[in-house]
VOGU-3710 file (C-alpha; in Angstrom, 3 decimals, decimal comma):
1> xxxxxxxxxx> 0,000/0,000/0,000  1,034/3,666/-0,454  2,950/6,195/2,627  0,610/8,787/1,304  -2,629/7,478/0,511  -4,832/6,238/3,823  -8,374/4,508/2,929  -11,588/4,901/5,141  -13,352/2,183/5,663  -16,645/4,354/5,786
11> xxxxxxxxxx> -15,375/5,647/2,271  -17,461/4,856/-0,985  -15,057/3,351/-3,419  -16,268/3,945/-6,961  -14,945/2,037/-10,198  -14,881/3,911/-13,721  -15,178/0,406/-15,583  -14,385/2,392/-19,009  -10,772/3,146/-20,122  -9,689/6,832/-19,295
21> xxxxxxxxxx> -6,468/9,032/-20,683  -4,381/9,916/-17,983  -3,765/13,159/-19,469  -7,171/13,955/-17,685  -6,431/16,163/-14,910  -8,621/17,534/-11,570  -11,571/19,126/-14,328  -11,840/16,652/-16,685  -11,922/13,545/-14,173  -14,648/15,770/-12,680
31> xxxxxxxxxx> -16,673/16,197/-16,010  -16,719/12,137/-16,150  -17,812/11,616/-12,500  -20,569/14,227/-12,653  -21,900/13,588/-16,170  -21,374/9,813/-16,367  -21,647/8,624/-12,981  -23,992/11,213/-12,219  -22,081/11,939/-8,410  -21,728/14,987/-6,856
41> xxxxxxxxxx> -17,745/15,581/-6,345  -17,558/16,947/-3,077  -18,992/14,281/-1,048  -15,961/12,476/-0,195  -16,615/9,448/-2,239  -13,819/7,920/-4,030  -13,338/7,566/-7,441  -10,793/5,395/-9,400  -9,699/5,368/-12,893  -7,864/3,142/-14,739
51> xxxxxxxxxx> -5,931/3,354/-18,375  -6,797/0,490/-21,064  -3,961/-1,763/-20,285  -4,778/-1,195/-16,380  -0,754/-0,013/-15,871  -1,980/2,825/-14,281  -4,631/4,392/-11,970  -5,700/7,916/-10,973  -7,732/7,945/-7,681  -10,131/11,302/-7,431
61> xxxxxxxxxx> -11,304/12,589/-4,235  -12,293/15,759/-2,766  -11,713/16,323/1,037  -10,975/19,523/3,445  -11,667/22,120/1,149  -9,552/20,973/-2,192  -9,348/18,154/-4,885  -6,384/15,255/-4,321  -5,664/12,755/-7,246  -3,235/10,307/-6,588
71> xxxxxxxxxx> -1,671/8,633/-9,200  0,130/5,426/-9,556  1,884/3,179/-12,129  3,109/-0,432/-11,993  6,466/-1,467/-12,866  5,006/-5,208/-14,078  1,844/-6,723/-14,543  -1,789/-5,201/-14,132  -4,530/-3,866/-11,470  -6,908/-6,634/-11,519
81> xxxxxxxxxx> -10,666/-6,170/-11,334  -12,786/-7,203/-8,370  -15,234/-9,801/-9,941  -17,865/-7,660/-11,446  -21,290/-8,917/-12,553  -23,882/-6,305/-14,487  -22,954/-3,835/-17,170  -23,088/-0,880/-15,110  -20,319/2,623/-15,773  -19,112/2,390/-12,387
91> xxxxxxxxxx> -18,567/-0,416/-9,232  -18,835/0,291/-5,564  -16,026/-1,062/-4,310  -14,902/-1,871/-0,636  -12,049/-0,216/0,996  -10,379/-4,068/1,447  -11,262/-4,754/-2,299  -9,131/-0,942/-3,080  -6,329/-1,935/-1,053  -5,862/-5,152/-3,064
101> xxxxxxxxxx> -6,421/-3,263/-6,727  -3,934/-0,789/-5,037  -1,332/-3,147/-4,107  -0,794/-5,103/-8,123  -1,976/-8,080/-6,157  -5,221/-10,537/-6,247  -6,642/-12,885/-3,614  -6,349/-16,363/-5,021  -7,005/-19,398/-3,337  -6,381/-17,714/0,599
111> xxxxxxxxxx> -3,266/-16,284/-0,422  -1,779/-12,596/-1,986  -0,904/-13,471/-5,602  0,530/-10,999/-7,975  -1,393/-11,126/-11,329  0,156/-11,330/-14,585  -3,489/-11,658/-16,636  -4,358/-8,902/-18,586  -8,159/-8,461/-19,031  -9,764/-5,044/-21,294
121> xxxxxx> -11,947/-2,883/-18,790  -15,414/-2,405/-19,513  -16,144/-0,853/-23,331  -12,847/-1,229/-24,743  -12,075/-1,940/-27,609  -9,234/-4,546/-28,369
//
């Protein structure tokens, strides 16, 4: 897990399932969570994003009177997806199932395994 980054367990944890640029800064991950997930931005939910190959993630919250994104990349492999049933934008997520996206690793049979499977987020296009 990150130094910097602390997770809530009273948080909501909210999954973009669609592929974003991480060019997109503070306004334009705003623009997607208000006209796509249809959440107000100043709640204190969180809000993850993910690039097409999963590599990276941006994580979007607003909290004490300003906007944080933290961003991080992996050095091998890919976040892996909790198991996600429906076709729905976005995924409530717990803070537990964050920490493991977080952290490169998956829960496999009772133990931490790191992932090497690649599988396309929601709506893209291979």
């Amino acid at each position: 897990m990150s130094k910097i980054l602390s997770l809530s367990l009273d948080a909501n944890f909210y999954l973009y399932r669609k592929p974003v640029k991480m060019s997109r800064s503070f306004d334009g991950l705003a623009a997607l969570i208000r006209t796509e997930l249809d959440k107000d931005i100043v709640h204190g939910d969180v809000f993850i994003f993910l690039n097409r190959q999963r590599t990276t993630i941006k994580v979007f919250v607003y909290e004490k009177k300003g906007f944080s994104i933290f961003y991080r990349r992996l050095d091998d492999g890919s976040f892996q997806l909790p198991a996600i049933v429906g076709d729905n934008v976005s995924y409530r997520m717990t803070a537990e199932q964050m920490m493991y996206m977080l952290s490169g690793m998956t829960l496999e049979d009772g133990g931490y395994v790191k992932s090497e499977k690649f599988e396309p987020l929601h709506g893209a296009h291979m």
